[in-house]
C-alpha positions as CSV (number, residue, x, y, z in Angstrom):
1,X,93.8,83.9,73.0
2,X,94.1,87.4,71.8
3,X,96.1,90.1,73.7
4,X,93.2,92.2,74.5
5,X,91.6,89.0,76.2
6,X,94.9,88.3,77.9
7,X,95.1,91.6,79.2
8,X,91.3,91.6,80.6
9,X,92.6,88.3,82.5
10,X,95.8,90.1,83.7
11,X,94.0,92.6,85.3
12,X,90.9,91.0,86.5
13,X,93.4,89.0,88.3
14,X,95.2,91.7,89.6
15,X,91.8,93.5,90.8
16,X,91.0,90.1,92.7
17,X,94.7,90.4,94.5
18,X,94.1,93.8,95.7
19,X,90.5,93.2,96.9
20,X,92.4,90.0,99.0
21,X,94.9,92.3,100.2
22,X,92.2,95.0,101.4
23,X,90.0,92.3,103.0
24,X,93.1,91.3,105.2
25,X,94.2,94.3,105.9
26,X,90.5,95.6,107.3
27,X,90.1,92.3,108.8
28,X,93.7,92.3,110.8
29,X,93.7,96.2,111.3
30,X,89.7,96.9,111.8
31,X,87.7,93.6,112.5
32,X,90.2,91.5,114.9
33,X,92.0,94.7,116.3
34,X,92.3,96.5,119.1
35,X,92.1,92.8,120.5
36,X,90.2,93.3,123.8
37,X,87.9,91.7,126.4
38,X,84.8,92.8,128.9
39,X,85.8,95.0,131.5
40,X,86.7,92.7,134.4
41,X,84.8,92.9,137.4
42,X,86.7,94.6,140.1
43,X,86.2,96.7,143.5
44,X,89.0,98.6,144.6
45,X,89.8,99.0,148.4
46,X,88.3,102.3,150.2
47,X,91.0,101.9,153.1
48,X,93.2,104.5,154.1
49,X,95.8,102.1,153.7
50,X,94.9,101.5,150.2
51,X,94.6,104.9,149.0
52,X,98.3,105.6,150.5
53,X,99.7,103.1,148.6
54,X,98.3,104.3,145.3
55,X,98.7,107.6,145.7
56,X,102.4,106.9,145.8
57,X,102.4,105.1,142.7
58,X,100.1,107.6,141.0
59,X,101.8,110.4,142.2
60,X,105.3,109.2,142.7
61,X,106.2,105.9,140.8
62,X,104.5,105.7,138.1
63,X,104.0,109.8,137.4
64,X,100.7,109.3,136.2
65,X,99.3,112.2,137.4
66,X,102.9,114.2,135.4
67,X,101.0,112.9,132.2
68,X,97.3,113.7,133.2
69,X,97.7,117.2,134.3
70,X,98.1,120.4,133.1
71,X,101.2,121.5,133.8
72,X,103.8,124.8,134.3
73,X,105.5,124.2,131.2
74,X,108.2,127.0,132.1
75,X,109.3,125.5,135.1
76,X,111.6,122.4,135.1
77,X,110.5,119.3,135.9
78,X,107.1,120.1,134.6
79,X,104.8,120.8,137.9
80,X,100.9,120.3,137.6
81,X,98.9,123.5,137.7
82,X,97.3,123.8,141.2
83,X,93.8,122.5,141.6
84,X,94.3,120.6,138.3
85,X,95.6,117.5,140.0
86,X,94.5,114.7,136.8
87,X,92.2,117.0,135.0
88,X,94.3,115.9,131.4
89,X,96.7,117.3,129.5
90,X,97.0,118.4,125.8
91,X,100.8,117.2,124.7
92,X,100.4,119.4,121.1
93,X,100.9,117.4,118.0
94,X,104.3,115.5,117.7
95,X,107.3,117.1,115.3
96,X,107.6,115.4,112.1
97,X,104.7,112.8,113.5
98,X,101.0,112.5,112.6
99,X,100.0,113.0,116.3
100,X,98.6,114.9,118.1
101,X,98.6,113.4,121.9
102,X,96.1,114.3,124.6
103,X,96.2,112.2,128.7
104,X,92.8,112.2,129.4
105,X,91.1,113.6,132.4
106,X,91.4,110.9,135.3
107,X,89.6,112.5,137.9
108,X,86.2,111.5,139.2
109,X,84.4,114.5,137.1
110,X,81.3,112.4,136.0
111,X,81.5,114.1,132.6
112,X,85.1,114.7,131.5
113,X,86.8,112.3,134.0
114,X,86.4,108.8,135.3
115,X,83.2,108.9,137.2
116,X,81.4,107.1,135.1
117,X,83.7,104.4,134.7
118,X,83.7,101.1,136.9
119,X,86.8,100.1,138.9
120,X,87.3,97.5,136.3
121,X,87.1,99.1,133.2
122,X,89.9,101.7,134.9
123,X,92.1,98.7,134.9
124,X,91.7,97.2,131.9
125,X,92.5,101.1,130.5
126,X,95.5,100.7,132.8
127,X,97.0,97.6,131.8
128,X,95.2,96.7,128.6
129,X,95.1,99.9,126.4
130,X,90.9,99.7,126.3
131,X,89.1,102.7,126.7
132,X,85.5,102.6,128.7
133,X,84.4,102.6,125.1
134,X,86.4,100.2,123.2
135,X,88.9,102.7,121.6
136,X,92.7,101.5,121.7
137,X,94.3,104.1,123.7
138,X,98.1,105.7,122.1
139,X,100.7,103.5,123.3
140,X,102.3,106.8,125.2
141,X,100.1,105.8,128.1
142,X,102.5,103.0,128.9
143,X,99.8,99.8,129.2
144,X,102.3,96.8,128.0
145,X,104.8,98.2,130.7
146,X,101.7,98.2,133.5
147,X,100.9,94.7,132.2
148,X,103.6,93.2,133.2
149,X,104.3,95.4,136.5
150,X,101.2,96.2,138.2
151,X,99.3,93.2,140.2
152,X,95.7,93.5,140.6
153,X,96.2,94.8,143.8
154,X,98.4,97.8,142.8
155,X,95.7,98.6,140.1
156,X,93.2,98.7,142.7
157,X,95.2,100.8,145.0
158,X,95.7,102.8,142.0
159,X,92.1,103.4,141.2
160,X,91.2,103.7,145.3
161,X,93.4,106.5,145.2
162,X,92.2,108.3,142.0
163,X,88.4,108.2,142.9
164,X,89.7,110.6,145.8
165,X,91.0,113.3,143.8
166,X,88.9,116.5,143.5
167,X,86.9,116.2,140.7
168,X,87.5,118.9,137.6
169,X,85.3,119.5,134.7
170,X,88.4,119.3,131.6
171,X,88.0,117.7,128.4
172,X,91.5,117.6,126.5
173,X,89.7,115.9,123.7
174,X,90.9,112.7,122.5
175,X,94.5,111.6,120.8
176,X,94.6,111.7,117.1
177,X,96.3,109.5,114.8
178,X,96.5,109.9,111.5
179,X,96.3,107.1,109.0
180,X,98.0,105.0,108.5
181,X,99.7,105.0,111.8
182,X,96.7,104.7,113.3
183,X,96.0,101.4,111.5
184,X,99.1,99.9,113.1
185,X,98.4,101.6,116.8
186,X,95.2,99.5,117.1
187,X,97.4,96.3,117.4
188,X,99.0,97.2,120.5
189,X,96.3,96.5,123.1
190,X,95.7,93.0,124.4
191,X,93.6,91.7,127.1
192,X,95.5,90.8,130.1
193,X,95.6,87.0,130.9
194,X,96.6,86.9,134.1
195,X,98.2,89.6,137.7
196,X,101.3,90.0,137.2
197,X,103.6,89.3,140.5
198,X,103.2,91.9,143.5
199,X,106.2,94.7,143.2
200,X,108.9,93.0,145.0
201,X,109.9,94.3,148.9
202,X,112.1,96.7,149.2
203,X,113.9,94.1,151.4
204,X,115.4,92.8,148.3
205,X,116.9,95.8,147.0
206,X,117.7,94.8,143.5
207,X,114.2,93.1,142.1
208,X,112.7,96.3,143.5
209,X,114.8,98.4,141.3
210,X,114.3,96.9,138.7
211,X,110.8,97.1,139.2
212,X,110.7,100.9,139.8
213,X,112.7,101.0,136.6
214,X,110.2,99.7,134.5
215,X,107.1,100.7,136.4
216,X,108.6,104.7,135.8
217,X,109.1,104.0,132.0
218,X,112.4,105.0,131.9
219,X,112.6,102.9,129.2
220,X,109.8,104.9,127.3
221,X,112.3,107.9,127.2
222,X,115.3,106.6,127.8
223,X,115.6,103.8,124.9
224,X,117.7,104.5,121.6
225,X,115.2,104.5,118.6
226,X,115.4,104.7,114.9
227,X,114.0,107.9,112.6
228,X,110.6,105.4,112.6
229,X,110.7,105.8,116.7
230,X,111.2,101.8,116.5
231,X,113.7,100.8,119.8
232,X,117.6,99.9,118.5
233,X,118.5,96.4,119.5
234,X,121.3,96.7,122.2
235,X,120.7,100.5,123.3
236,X,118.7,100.0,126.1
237,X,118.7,102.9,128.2
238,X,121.6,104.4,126.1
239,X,119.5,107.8,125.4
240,X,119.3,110.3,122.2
241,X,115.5,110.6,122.2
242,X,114.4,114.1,121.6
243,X,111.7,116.6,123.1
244,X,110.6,119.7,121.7
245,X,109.8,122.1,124.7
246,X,106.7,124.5,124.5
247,X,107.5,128.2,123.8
248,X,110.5,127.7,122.0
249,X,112.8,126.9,125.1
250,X,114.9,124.4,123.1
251,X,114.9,120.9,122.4
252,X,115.7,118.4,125.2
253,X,117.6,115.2,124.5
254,X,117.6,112.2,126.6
255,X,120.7,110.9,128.3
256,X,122.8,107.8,128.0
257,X,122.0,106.3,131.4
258,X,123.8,103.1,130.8
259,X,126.5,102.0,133.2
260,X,128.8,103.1,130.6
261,X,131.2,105.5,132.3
262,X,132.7,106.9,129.0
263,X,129.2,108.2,127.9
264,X,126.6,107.2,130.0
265,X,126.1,107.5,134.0
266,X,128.8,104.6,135.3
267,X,130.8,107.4,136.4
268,X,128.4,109.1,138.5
269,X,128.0,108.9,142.2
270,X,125.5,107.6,143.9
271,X,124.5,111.4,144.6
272,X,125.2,112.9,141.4
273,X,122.2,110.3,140.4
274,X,120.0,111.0,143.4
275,X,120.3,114.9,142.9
276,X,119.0,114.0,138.9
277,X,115.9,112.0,140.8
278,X,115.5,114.9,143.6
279,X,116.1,118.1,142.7
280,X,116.3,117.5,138.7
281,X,119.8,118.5,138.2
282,X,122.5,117.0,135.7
283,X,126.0,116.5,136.8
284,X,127.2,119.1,135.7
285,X,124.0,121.3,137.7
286,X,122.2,122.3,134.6
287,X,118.1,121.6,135.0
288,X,116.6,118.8,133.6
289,X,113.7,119.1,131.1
290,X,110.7,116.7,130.1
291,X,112.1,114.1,133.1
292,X,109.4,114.3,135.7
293,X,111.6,114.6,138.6
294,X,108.9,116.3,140.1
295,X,107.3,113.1,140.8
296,X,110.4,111.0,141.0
297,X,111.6,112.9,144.1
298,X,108.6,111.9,146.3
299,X,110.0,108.0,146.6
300,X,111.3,106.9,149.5
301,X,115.0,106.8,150.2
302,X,114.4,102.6,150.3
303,X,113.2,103.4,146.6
304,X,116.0,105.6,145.6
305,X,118.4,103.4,146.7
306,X,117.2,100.8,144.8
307,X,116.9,102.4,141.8
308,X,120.4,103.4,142.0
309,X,120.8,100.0,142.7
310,X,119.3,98.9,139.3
311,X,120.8,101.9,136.9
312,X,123.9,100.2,138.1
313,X,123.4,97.1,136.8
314,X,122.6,98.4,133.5
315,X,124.7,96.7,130.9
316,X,126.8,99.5,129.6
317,X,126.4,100.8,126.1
318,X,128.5,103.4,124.1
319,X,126.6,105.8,122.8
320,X,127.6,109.5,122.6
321,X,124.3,111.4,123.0
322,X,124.2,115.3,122.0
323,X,123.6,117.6,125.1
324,X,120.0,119.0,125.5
325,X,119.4,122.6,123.3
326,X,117.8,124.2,125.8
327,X,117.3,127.9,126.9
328,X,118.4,128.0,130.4
Protein backbone atom coordinates (compact mmCIF):
# COMPACT_ATOMS: atom_id res chain seq x y z
CA UNK A 1 0.00 0.00 0.00
CA UNK A 2 1.47 3.32 -0.82
CA UNK A 3 1.65 6.20 1.67
CA UNK A 4 -0.64 8.41 -0.17
CA UNK A 5 -3.30 5.57 -0.03
CA UNK A 6 -2.50 5.05 3.66
CA UNK A 7 -2.93 8.49 4.32
CA UNK A 8 -6.47 8.71 2.36
CA UNK A 9 -7.44 5.72 4.84
CA UNK A 10 -6.06 7.62 7.85
CA UNK A 11 -8.17 10.34 7.34
CA UNK A 12 -11.24 8.92 5.84
CA UNK A 13 -11.20 7.19 9.06
CA UNK A 14 -10.76 10.09 11.10
CA UNK A 15 -13.66 11.99 9.13
CA UNK A 16 -15.98 8.93 9.97
CA UNK A 17 -14.89 9.40 13.98
CA UNK A 18 -15.84 12.97 13.95
CA UNK A 19 -19.08 12.57 12.04
CA UNK A 20 -19.80 9.72 15.11
CA UNK A 21 -18.80 12.11 17.59
CA UNK A 22 -21.15 14.96 16.07
CA UNK A 23 -24.13 12.57 15.74
CA UNK A 24 -23.92 11.81 19.54
CA UNK A 25 -23.33 14.89 20.55
CA UNK A 26 -26.64 16.44 18.50
CA UNK A 27 -28.43 13.34 19.42
CA UNK A 28 -27.61 13.58 23.50
CA UNK A 29 -27.50 17.54 23.49
CA UNK A 30 -30.41 18.38 20.72
CA UNK A 31 -32.69 15.20 19.92
CA UNK A 32 -33.10 13.39 23.51
CA UNK A 33 -32.54 16.82 25.56
CA UNK A 34 -34.32 18.98 27.42
CA UNK A 35 -35.91 15.49 28.50
CA UNK A 36 -39.57 16.42 29.12
CA UNK A 37 -43.14 15.27 29.16
CA UNK A 38 -46.95 16.70 28.35
CA UNK A 39 -47.99 19.23 30.57
CA UNK A 40 -49.91 17.34 33.26
CA UNK A 41 -53.35 18.01 33.75
CA UNK A 42 -53.98 20.10 36.84
CA UNK A 43 -56.54 22.67 38.44
CA UNK A 44 -55.41 24.68 41.08
CA UNK A 45 -57.72 25.58 44.18
CA UNK A 46 -59.67 29.06 43.92
CA UNK A 47 -60.11 29.09 47.79
CA UNK A 48 -59.12 31.71 49.94
CA UNK A 49 -57.43 29.33 51.84
CA UNK A 50 -55.46 28.25 48.93
CA UNK A 51 -54.36 31.43 47.69
CA UNK A 52 -53.03 32.26 51.36
CA UNK A 53 -50.96 29.49 51.43
CA UNK A 54 -49.24 30.25 48.16
CA UNK A 55 -48.90 33.56 48.47
CA UNK A 56 -46.70 32.86 51.39
CA UNK A 57 -44.54 30.61 49.58
CA UNK A 58 -44.43 32.89 46.53
CA UNK A 59 -43.90 35.86 48.36
CA UNK A 60 -42.23 34.71 51.45
CA UNK A 61 -40.57 31.11 51.24
CA UNK A 62 -39.65 30.58 48.10
CA UNK A 63 -39.00 34.58 46.96
CA UNK A 64 -40.27 33.92 43.71
CA UNK A 65 -41.72 37.01 43.19
CA UNK A 66 -37.73 38.65 44.50
CA UNK A 67 -36.70 36.93 41.10
CA UNK A 68 -39.72 37.93 38.85
CA UNK A 69 -39.88 41.54 39.61
CA UNK A 70 -38.36 44.49 38.81
CA UNK A 71 -36.79 45.63 41.59
CA UNK A 72 -35.06 48.96 43.59
CA UNK A 73 -31.74 47.90 42.96
CA UNK A 74 -30.31 50.77 45.36
CA UNK A 75 -31.99 49.69 48.26
CA UNK A 76 -30.89 46.65 50.28
CA UNK A 77 -32.60 43.65 50.24
CA UNK A 78 -33.76 44.35 46.72
CA UNK A 79 -37.60 45.46 46.97
CA UNK A 80 -39.94 44.98 43.86
CA UNK A 81 -40.91 48.18 42.20
CA UNK A 82 -44.61 49.04 43.20
CA UNK A 83 -47.29 47.77 40.90
CA UNK A 84 -44.72 45.43 39.36
CA UNK A 85 -45.48 42.67 41.60
CA UNK A 86 -44.14 39.46 38.94
CA UNK A 87 -44.03 41.50 35.90
CA UNK A 88 -40.04 39.87 35.20
CA UNK A 89 -36.91 40.93 35.73
CA UNK A 90 -33.83 41.56 33.48
CA UNK A 91 -30.68 40.13 35.78
CA UNK A 92 -27.95 41.80 32.99
CA UNK A 93 -25.46 39.42 31.55
CA UNK A 94 -23.28 37.40 34.12
CA UNK A 95 -19.42 38.66 34.72
CA UNK A 96 -16.96 36.49 33.04
CA UNK A 97 -20.20 34.19 31.97
CA UNK A 98 -21.89 33.76 28.56
CA UNK A 99 -25.27 34.76 30.13
CA UNK A 100 -27.37 36.98 30.13
CA UNK A 101 -30.39 36.05 32.66
CA UNK A 102 -33.95 37.35 32.41
CA UNK A 103 -37.23 35.76 35.27
CA UNK A 104 -39.98 35.90 33.15
CA UNK A 105 -43.16 37.74 33.63
CA UNK A 106 -45.41 35.48 35.99
CA UNK A 107 -48.37 37.45 36.12
CA UNK A 108 -51.73 36.65 34.47
CA UNK A 109 -50.90 39.34 31.51
CA UNK A 110 -52.28 37.14 28.60
CA UNK A 111 -49.43 38.37 26.38
CA UNK A 112 -46.21 38.77 28.39
CA UNK A 113 -47.29 36.73 31.48
CA UNK A 114 -48.96 33.43 32.34
CA UNK A 115 -52.38 33.90 31.12
CA UNK A 116 -52.21 31.76 28.49
CA UNK A 117 -50.73 29.00 30.26
CA UNK A 118 -52.79 26.12 31.91
CA UNK A 119 -52.36 25.37 35.66
CA UNK A 120 -50.41 22.36 34.62
CA UNK A 121 -48.02 23.59 32.31
CA UNK A 122 -47.17 26.33 35.36
CA UNK A 123 -46.09 23.31 37.27
CA UNK A 124 -44.23 21.41 35.17
CA UNK A 125 -42.27 25.07 34.50
CA UNK A 126 -42.04 24.98 38.27
CA UNK A 127 -40.71 21.75 39.09
CA UNK A 128 -39.59 20.44 35.73
CA UNK A 129 -37.59 23.35 33.93
CA UNK A 130 -40.22 23.11 30.71
CA UNK A 131 -41.42 26.19 29.35
CA UNK A 132 -45.22 26.39 27.89
CA UNK A 133 -43.22 25.96 24.76
CA UNK A 134 -40.83 23.22 25.25
CA UNK A 135 -37.65 25.52 25.94
CA UNK A 136 -35.43 24.25 28.99
CA UNK A 137 -35.58 27.10 31.30
CA UNK A 138 -31.80 28.40 33.04
CA UNK A 139 -31.20 26.33 35.94
CA UNK A 140 -31.18 29.94 38.13
CA UNK A 141 -34.95 29.36 38.41
CA UNK A 142 -34.31 26.69 40.91
CA UNK A 143 -36.72 23.52 39.34
CA UNK A 144 -34.46 20.42 40.71
CA UNK A 145 -34.78 22.08 44.28
CA UNK A 146 -38.81 22.51 43.70
CA UNK A 147 -38.83 18.87 42.53
CA UNK A 148 -37.92 17.55 45.35
CA UNK A 149 -39.72 20.17 47.84
CA UNK A 150 -43.01 21.22 46.48
CA UNK A 151 -46.03 18.53 46.57
CA UNK A 152 -48.66 18.92 44.08
CA UNK A 153 -50.60 20.66 46.39
CA UNK A 154 -48.07 23.49 47.15
CA UNK A 155 -47.66 23.91 43.35
CA UNK A 156 -51.24 24.42 43.05
CA UNK A 157 -51.49 26.82 45.92
CA UNK A 158 -48.67 28.37 44.21
CA UNK A 159 -50.30 28.88 40.95
CA UNK A 160 -53.88 29.80 42.83
CA UNK A 161 -52.16 32.49 44.20
CA UNK A 162 -50.24 33.83 41.07
CA UNK A 163 -53.44 33.89 38.76
CA UNK A 164 -54.51 36.63 41.49
CA UNK A 165 -51.87 39.09 40.92
CA UNK A 166 -52.62 42.22 38.91
CA UNK A 167 -51.86 41.57 35.55
CA UNK A 168 -48.84 43.75 33.81
CA UNK A 169 -47.93 44.01 30.25
CA UNK A 170 -43.65 43.28 30.56
CA UNK A 171 -41.67 41.32 28.42
CA UNK A 172 -37.99 40.84 29.85
CA UNK A 173 -37.25 38.86 26.82
CA UNK A 174 -35.90 35.43 27.16
CA UNK A 175 -32.48 34.15 28.96
CA UNK A 176 -29.53 33.73 26.65
CA UNK A 177 -26.97 31.16 26.62
CA UNK A 178 -24.32 31.09 24.57
CA UNK A 179 -22.84 27.98 23.12
CA UNK A 180 -21.64 25.80 24.26
CA UNK A 181 -23.05 26.25 27.68
CA UNK A 182 -26.13 26.20 26.31
CA UNK A 183 -25.58 22.71 24.99
CA UNK A 184 -24.97 21.36 28.44
CA UNK A 185 -28.02 23.60 30.13
CA UNK A 186 -30.53 21.56 28.08
CA UNK A 187 -29.73 18.43 30.26
CA UNK A 188 -30.91 19.71 33.33
CA UNK A 189 -34.69 19.46 33.05
CA UNK A 190 -36.44 16.24 33.73
CA UNK A 191 -39.98 15.29 33.97
CA UNK A 192 -41.13 14.78 37.36
CA UNK A 193 -42.07 11.16 38.30
CA UNK A 194 -43.91 11.46 41.16
CA UNK A 195 -45.24 14.67 44.44
CA UNK A 196 -42.83 14.99 46.45
CA UNK A 197 -43.95 14.72 50.40
CA UNK A 198 -46.14 17.70 51.84
CA UNK A 199 -43.65 20.38 53.59
CA UNK A 200 -43.46 18.96 57.02
CA UNK A 201 -45.63 20.70 60.13
CA UNK A 202 -44.15 23.14 61.82
CA UNK A 203 -44.91 20.90 64.88
CA UNK A 204 -41.79 19.10 64.08
CA UNK A 205 -39.46 21.85 64.12
CA UNK A 206 -36.36 20.34 62.60
CA UNK A 207 -37.86 18.53 59.16
CA UNK A 208 -39.53 21.93 58.67
CA UNK A 209 -36.24 23.71 58.65
CA UNK A 210 -34.79 21.82 56.71
CA UNK A 211 -37.43 22.17 54.37
CA UNK A 212 -37.46 25.99 54.33
CA UNK A 213 -33.78 25.67 53.87
CA UNK A 214 -33.92 24.03 50.73
CA UNK A 215 -37.26 25.39 49.45
CA UNK A 216 -35.37 29.26 49.91
CA UNK A 217 -32.27 27.97 47.87
CA UNK A 218 -30.00 28.93 50.25
CA UNK A 219 -28.09 26.44 48.85
CA UNK A 220 -28.22 28.22 45.36
CA UNK A 221 -26.16 31.13 46.98
CA UNK A 222 -24.79 29.91 49.75
CA UNK A 223 -22.76 26.73 48.32
CA UNK A 224 -18.87 26.92 47.72
CA UNK A 225 -18.17 26.57 43.94
CA UNK A 226 -15.20 26.26 41.65
CA UNK A 227 -14.00 29.05 38.85
CA UNK A 228 -16.55 26.67 36.41
CA UNK A 229 -19.47 27.59 39.13
CA UNK A 230 -19.46 23.64 39.66
CA UNK A 231 -20.48 23.07 43.86
CA UNK A 232 -17.05 21.98 46.02
CA UNK A 233 -17.68 18.63 47.63
CA UNK A 234 -17.84 19.27 51.47
CA UNK A 235 -18.63 23.15 51.42
CA UNK A 236 -22.09 23.10 51.73
CA UNK A 237 -23.33 26.27 52.82
CA UNK A 238 -19.64 27.41 53.59
CA UNK A 239 -20.11 30.69 51.25
CA UNK A 240 -17.51 32.74 48.86
CA UNK A 241 -19.98 33.14 45.96
CA UNK A 242 -19.88 36.52 44.46
CA UNK A 243 -22.48 39.20 43.12
CA UNK A 244 -21.79 42.10 41.14
CA UNK A 245 -24.30 44.88 42.21
CA UNK A 246 -25.80 47.28 39.58
CA UNK A 247 -24.37 50.84 39.39
CA UNK A 248 -21.11 50.01 40.60
CA UNK A 249 -22.04 49.68 44.36
CA UNK A 250 -19.48 46.92 44.88
CA UNK A 251 -19.38 43.32 44.76
CA UNK A 252 -21.25 41.22 47.39
CA UNK A 253 -19.87 37.92 48.65
CA UNK A 254 -21.77 35.26 50.22
CA UNK A 255 -21.15 34.14 53.78
CA UNK A 256 -19.93 31.03 55.41
CA UNK A 257 -23.21 30.02 57.11
CA UNK A 258 -21.97 26.73 58.35
CA UNK A 259 -22.15 26.02 62.11
CA UNK A 260 -18.53 26.71 62.10
CA UNK A 261 -17.99 29.24 64.81
CA UNK A 262 -14.41 30.17 63.67
CA UNK A 263 -15.67 31.31 60.25
CA UNK A 264 -19.09 30.70 59.63
CA UNK A 265 -22.35 31.52 61.81
CA UNK A 266 -21.94 28.88 64.98
CA UNK A 267 -21.16 31.69 67.03
CA UNK A 268 -24.10 33.75 66.40
CA UNK A 269 -27.19 34.03 68.47
CA UNK A 270 -30.20 33.04 67.68
CA UNK A 271 -30.97 36.92 67.15
CA UNK A 272 -27.91 37.97 65.46
CA UNK A 273 -29.41 35.24 62.78
CA UNK A 274 -32.96 36.43 62.94
CA UNK A 275 -31.97 40.19 62.49
CA UNK A 276 -29.94 38.76 58.99
CA UNK A 277 -33.62 37.05 58.09
CA UNK A 278 -35.65 40.29 59.35
CA UNK A 279 -34.21 43.40 58.94
CA UNK A 280 -31.13 42.24 56.60
CA UNK A 281 -28.42 43.13 58.83
CA UNK A 282 -24.90 41.21 59.46
CA UNK A 283 -23.49 40.82 62.82
CA UNK A 284 -21.61 43.30 62.76
CA UNK A 285 -24.94 45.75 61.50
CA UNK A 286 -23.72 46.36 58.03
CA UNK A 287 -26.73 45.76 55.23
CA UNK A 288 -26.90 42.73 53.42
CA UNK A 289 -26.92 42.77 49.57
CA UNK A 290 -28.40 40.33 46.85
CA UNK A 291 -30.04 38.14 50.02
CA UNK A 292 -33.66 38.70 49.67
CA UNK A 293 -34.40 39.35 53.13
CA UNK A 294 -37.14 41.35 51.92
CA UNK A 295 -39.07 38.23 51.43
CA UNK A 296 -37.47 36.19 54.07
CA UNK A 297 -38.77 38.44 56.86
CA UNK A 298 -42.46 37.83 56.05
CA UNK A 299 -42.29 33.96 57.64
CA UNK A 300 -43.69 33.28 60.53
CA UNK A 301 -41.85 33.27 63.90
CA UNK A 302 -42.77 29.14 63.85
CA UNK A 303 -40.70 29.41 60.50
CA UNK A 304 -37.86 31.44 61.77
CA UNK A 305 -37.39 29.39 64.50
CA UNK A 306 -37.04 26.54 62.55
CA UNK A 307 -34.81 27.69 60.23
CA UNK A 308 -32.55 28.70 63.02
CA UNK A 309 -33.18 25.36 64.00
CA UNK A 310 -31.72 23.82 60.76
CA UNK A 311 -28.62 26.48 60.10
CA UNK A 312 -27.71 24.92 63.41
CA UNK A 313 -27.44 21.64 62.40
CA UNK A 314 -25.34 22.48 59.58
CA UNK A 315 -22.17 20.47 59.71
CA UNK A 316 -19.51 23.05 60.23
CA UNK A 317 -17.01 23.78 57.53
CA UNK A 318 -13.87 26.12 57.61
CA UNK A 319 -13.78 28.25 55.14
CA UNK A 320 -12.62 31.97 55.49
CA UNK A 321 -14.79 33.91 53.11
CA UNK A 322 -13.75 37.60 52.04
CA UNK A 323 -16.18 40.31 53.38
CA UNK A 324 -18.61 41.78 50.79
CA UNK A 325 -16.93 45.06 48.66
CA UNK A 326 -19.68 47.05 48.93
CA UNK A 327 -20.46 50.89 48.88
CA UNK A 328 -22.36 51.41 51.95
Amino acid sequence: MTMKKTIKRVLAGIGALLTLLITIVIVRFYVLAPKSRPAPVMTAPTTAEAIERGRYLVNTVAACTGCHSPVQESLPGEPPVEGMLGAGRDFGEVPGSPVHIRAGNITPDQETGLGGWTDGEIARAIREGVSKDGRHLFPQMPYETYRETLSDGEVLDIIAYLRTLKPVKNDPGPTKVAFPVSMFIRTVPAPLEQSPSPAPSPSDKLARGKWLLATASCNDCHDSRDDKMQKIPGKTLAGGMEFTLPNERGVAIAPNITSDKATGIGSYSDDDIRRAIEEGKGKDGRNLFAMPWTSYKGMTREDKDALIAALREVPPVTNVVAPSRIKQ
